[in-house]
N, C-alpha and C positions, 0 to 999 in steps of 0.2 A: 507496538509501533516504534520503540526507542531503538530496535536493532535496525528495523525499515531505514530509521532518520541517519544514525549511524552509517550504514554502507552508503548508502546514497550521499550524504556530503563529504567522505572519504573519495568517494568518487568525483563529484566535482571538485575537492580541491588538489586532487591529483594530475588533475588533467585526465583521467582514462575515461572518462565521457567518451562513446562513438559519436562526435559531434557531427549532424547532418547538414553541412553547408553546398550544398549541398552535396560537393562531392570532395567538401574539406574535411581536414579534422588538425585540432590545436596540438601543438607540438611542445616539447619542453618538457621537463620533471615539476615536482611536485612544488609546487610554492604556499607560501603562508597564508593565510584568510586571511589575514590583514590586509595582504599586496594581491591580493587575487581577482580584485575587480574594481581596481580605479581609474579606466580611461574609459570611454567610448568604445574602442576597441573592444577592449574584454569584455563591456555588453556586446556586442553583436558576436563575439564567439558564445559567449554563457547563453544566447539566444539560441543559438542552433541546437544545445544538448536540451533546451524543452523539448524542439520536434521531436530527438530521441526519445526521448522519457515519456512524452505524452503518446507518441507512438505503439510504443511496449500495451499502451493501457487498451487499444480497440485492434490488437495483433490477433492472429488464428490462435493465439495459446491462451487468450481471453474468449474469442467469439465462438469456437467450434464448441468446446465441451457443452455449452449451453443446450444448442442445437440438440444435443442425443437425448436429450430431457423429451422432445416435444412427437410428434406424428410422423408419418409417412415416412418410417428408416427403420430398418430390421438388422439386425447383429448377425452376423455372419461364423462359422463354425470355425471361421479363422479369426476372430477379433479378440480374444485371447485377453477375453474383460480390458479393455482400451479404454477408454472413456465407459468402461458398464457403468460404476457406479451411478453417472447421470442416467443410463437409458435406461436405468431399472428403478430408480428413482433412490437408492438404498445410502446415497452419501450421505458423511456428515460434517462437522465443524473442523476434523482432521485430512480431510478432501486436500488433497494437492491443489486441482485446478480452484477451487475456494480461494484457498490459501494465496495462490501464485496470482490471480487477481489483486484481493487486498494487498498484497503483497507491489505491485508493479501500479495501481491508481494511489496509495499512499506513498511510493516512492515519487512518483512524480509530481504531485501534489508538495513533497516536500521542496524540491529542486526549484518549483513555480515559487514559493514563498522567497526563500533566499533570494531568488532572482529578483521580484518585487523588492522584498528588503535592500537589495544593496544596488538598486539602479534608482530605487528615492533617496540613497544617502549619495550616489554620486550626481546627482540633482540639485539636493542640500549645497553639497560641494561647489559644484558648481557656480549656482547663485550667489554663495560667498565673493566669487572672482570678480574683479574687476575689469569691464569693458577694455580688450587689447591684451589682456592676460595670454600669452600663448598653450597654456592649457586648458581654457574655456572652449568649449563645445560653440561648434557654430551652429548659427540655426535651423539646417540641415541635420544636424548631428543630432538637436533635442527633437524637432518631430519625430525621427526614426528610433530614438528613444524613449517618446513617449508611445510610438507605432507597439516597441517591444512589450513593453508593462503592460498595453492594451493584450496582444497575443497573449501574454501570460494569462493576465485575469479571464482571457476566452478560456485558453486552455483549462485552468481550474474551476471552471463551470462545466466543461465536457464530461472532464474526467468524474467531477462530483455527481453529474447526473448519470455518469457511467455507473458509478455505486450505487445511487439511488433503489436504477433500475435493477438490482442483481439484489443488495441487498434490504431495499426493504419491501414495505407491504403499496399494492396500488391506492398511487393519492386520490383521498377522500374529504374532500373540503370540510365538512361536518368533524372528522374525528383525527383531522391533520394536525390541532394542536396538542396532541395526546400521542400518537402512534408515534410510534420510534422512525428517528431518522438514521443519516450516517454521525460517523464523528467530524464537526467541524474544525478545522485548524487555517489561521493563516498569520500564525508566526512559526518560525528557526527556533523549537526549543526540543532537544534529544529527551530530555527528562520527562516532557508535557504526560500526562494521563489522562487525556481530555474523555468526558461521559459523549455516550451518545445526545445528538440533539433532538427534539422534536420533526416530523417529519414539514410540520410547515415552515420552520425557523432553517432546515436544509434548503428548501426550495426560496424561501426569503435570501439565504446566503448566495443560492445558483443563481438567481433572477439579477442582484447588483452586482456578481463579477460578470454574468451576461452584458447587463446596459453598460458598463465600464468598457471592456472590451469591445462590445459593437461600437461604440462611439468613437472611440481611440481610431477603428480602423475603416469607420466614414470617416472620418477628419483625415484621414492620409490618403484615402483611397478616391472618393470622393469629392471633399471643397478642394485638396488640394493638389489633384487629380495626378497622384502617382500611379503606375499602370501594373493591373497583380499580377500576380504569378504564381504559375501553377507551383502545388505541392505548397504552397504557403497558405495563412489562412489567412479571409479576403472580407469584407460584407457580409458575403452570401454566405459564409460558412457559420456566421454569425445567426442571419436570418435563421437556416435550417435547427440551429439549438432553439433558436426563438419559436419556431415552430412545431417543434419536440416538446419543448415543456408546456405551452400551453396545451395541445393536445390528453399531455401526461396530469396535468392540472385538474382536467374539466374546464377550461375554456372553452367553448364548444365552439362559438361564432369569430374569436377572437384568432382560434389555432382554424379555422378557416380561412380567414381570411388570411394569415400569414402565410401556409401552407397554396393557398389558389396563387397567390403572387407567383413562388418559384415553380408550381407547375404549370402557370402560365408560359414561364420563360423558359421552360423546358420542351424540346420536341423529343418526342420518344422515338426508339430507334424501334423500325418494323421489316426489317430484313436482317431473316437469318445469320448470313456470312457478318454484317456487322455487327449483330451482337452478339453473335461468336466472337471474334475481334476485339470487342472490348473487355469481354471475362478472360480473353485468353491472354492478348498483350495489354490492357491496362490504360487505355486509350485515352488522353487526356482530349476534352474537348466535344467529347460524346456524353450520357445519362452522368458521367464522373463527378460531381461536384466538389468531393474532397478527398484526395488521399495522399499518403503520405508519398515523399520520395523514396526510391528501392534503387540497390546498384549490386553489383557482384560485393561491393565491401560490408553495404550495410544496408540494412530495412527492410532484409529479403522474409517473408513470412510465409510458412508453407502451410498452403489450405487444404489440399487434394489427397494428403497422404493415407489419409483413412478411407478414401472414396477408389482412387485410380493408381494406385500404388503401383509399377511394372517392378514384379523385383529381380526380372534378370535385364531390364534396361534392353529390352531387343526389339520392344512394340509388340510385340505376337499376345502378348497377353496381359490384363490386369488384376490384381488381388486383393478385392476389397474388403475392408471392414465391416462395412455397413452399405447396404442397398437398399434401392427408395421401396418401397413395398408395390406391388400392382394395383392397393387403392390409391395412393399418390398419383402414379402413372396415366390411370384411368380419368383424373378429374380433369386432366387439360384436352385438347381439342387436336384431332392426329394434325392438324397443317396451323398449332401455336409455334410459331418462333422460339418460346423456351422450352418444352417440350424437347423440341431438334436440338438445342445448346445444352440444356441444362443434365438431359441423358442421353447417354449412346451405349451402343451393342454391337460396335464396329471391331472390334476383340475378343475374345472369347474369356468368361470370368474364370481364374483360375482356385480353386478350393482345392486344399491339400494337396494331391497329387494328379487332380483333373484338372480338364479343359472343360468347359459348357458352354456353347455357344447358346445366341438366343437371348440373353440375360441384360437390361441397362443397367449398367451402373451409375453413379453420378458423377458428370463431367462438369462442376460447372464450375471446379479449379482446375485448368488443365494443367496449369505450370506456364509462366510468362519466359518463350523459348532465354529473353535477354536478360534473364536471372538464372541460367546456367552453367556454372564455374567451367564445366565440359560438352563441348557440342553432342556428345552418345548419350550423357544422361539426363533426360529431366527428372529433375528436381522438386519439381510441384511446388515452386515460389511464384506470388506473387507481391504486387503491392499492396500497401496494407488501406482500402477501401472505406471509407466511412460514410459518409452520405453521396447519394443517386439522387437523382431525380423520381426514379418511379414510386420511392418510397413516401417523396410528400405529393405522388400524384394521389395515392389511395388516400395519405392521410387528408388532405383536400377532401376526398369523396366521405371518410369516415368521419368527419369533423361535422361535415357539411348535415348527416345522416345524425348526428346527435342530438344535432341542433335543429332536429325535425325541418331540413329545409334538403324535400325531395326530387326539389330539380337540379342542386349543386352537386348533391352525393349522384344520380343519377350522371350529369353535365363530366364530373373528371373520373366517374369507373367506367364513362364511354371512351374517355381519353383514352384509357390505358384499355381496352378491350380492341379496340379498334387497329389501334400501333402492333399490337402482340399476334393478333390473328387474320392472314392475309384473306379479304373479302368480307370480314364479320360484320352487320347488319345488325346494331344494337335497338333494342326495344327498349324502350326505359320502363323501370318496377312500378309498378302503381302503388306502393305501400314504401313507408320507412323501413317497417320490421324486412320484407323483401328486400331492398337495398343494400341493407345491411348487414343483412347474411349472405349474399353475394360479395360486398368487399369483402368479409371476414374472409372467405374462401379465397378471393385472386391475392392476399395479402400472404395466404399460406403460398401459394402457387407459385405467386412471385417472386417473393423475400426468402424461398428456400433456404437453407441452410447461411443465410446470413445474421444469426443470432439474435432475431426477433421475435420468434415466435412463443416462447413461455411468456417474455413480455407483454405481448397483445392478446395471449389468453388471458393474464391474471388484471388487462387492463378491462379485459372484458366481461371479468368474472365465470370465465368457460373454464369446465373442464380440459384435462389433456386426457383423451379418451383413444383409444389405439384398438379399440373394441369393433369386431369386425373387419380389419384392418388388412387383409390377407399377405401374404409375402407374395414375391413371381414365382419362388418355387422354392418348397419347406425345405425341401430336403437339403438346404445352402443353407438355412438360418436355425438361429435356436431358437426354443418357445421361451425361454427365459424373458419375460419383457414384453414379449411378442403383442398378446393382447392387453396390455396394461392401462386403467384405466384410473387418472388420481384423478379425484372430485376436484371443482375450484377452490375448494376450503383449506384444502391440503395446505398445511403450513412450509412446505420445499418447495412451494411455490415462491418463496424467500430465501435465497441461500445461507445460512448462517455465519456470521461474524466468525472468523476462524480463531479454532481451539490456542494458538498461538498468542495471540491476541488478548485473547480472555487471559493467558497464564501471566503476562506482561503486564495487563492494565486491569488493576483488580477494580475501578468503576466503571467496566463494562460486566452489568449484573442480567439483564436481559438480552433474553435471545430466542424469542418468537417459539417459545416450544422448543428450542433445540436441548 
């Protein structure tokens, strides 16, 4: 972690931060850490390079690889081992995308601490001054100060629960004071060697910069009724971790109810062209609840380039990596709305030197046309997405289904049945066990390729089973992988703490079998 710490505060005191203001960025040469943050000012620029940094951590270059770990996607004779190590389950602690993770959630984690650190000593500072001092902050200037330190401590809850989830084992109340967490830090020290924590003393650390942060940003947003704005984070963005972790917890009735709120206040979109529309431009104001800002300059993240690749940019054809298998295909209903969005076969897939018509691929990054440097080429960017709505619609119905309470789990998986498939006539399960093998399945269905899926198997204790699984058509994919079938026990069900890491920090002695 000391070279992590290293580039990353070379970077902020250089100024070469791509600071997201959203379509600023700070000017100037390198100045001293001494003089590098003492006005007001210099926090509300040193703010914008979190969105950076915290951005990098839930980008396509952290979310995709995941994905090739889990069902319903087949390797293609073109994929030229791309992401295999995940699809085949064969990674290890020297894994790039491992790596580039740890790599990009302890960079930003670092960048949060500094920031914290030196907006309480120009605080300190402040309160020294004397009323009429003209460099005392006015009291506009400390709410939005204290607004930032809130953000912050949001963001190093996201991001730490972004680790959680990758690297350790699913929380088990019982044996959470034992099992290994991540490594905690929330000081500025390049040298630190810090051990891994316990995984309930992790989720103890996630839980107070969560209530720190929600608080900070009801008190701005809410008593003192400033009005949010998109691509920033708000309340709600707050609520959705609050309702993640409790979920991730085992709070069953508690991530109920937190989750029934925002899928309350959610309408889910049931026509096609619009949610087309929002996967494709990025649609602020529709399922979006949180994403980052993207421009031609910065935050552009490309999702699709494994899925719809055109590589001579003319439309006639795409050349994918990976294609969803015809059991995926099969499990939705011909007149689902994602179904229509999330594959098409309006191109012919192109393999080596053929054309095959016939074939979907998956569309459900098309490339957001207004993140293309050149009107001929997409580019396959978009913004970088974090929480929907439809994801704490399910988790509402899975929470509710935990907590053996059969009319709530029934009550929001009709939510989301109903929105998705135009004229569907929902029965309600007459069982838990039924209810909840139905959400498991619309959660695959739905959350396709948005990096949650080994998460909610190992939350579930399921297998990743690929067994029976058939491709559209063999003769485009490799058997490598193809039926693969790891039990839940599988310890890669955990990514391992990267070989790097261990070579740096000799009291990280444990590593889940790696």
């Amino acid at each position: 972690m000391k070279n992590i710490m290293k580039v990353a505060l070379l970077m902020l005191l250089a100024g070469s931060i791509a600071s997201c203001n959203l379509d600023k960025y700070p000017d100037g040469d390198a100045i001293p850490e001494e003089q590098a943050f003492t006005t007001f000012k210099d926090a509300g620029q040193f703010r914008l390079s979190l969105y950076y940094f915290a951005r990098q951590c839930f980008s396509s270059y952290t979310v995709i690889p995941v994905n090739m770990q889990a069902e319903g996607i087949n390797a293609t004779l073109d994929y030229g081992n791309q992401m295999g190590f995940q699809y085949t389950w064969t990674f290890a602690d020297n894994d790039s995308y491992v790596e580039q993770l740890w790599t990009y959630c302890y960079g930003g984690i670092y960048q949060i601490n500094y920031f914290i650190q030196k907006a309480n000593e120009l605080i300190e500072r402040d309160n020294s001054l004397e009323e009429g001092n003209e460099n005392k902050m006015t009291e506009s200037e400390r709410e939005q100060l204290n607004l930032y330190i809130g953000e912050a401590r949001l963001f190093r809850a996201m991001i730490n629960h972004q680790l959680a989830t990758f690297y350790c084992k699913d929380y088990n109340p019982e044996t959470a004071t034992t099992d290994w967490g991540i490594i905690l830090t929330d000081k500025v020290d390049v040298n630190a060697r810090n051990k891994r924590s316990t995984l309930f003393d992790t989720y103890d650390f996630i839980n107070k910069d969560l209530t720190a942060g929600k608080e900070a940003l009801e008190r701005y947003y809410n008593e003192l009724g400033n009005p949010t704005q998109y691509y920033y984070l708000s309340p709600l963005t707050a609520q959705c971790l609050e309702a993640k972790i409790l979920l991730h917890t085992d709070q069953y009735e508690a991530a109920a109810t937190a989750a029934a709120a925002i899928a309350d206040a959610s309408i889910l979109i049931n026509n096609a062209d619009a949610f087309a529309d929002m996967w494709k431009n990025n649609t602020n104001g529709t399922e979006i609840l949180f994403q980052f800002y993207a421009s031609l300059n910065e935050g552009r993240s490309q999702y699709g380039s494994m899925f719809c690749e055109d590589p001579y940019s003319d439309g006639k054809q795409v050349q994918p990596l990976y294609l969803p298998s015809a059991w995926l295909l099969n499990l939705y209903a011909s007149n689902d709305i994602r179904s229509q969005v999330y594959f098409r076969s309006d191109v012919p897939i192109l393999s080596g030197t053929t054309l095959y018509t016939g074939v979907k691929y998956i569309a459900k990054y098309p490339g957001n046309p207004a993140l293309n440097t050149t009107a001929t080429t997409n580019e396959l960017m978009q913004n970088v997405v974090v929480y929907r709505s439809a994801d704490f619609v399910l988790m509402a119905a899975e929470a509710y289904a935990r907590a053996n309470n059969l009319d709530g789990a029934n009550k929001y998986l009709e939510k989301l049945l109903t929105a998705r498939i135009p004229g569907y006539t929902y029965t309600p399960y007459a069982s838990i066990d039924e209810v909840f093998a139905a959400i498991k399945q619309e959660r695959l269905k739905e959350m396709f390729m948005e990096g949650n899926r080994i998460a909610d198997l190992k939350r579930w204790g399921d297998a990743m089973d690929r067994t029976g699984q058939d491709p559209q058509a063999s003769s485009l994919v490799v058997t490598t992988g193809l039926y693969l079938n790891i039990p839940a026990t599988d310890y890669r069900f955990v990514w391992p703490i990267p070989q790097s890491e261990k070579t740096s920090n000799p009291n990280i002695s444990d590593q889940l079998n790696w």
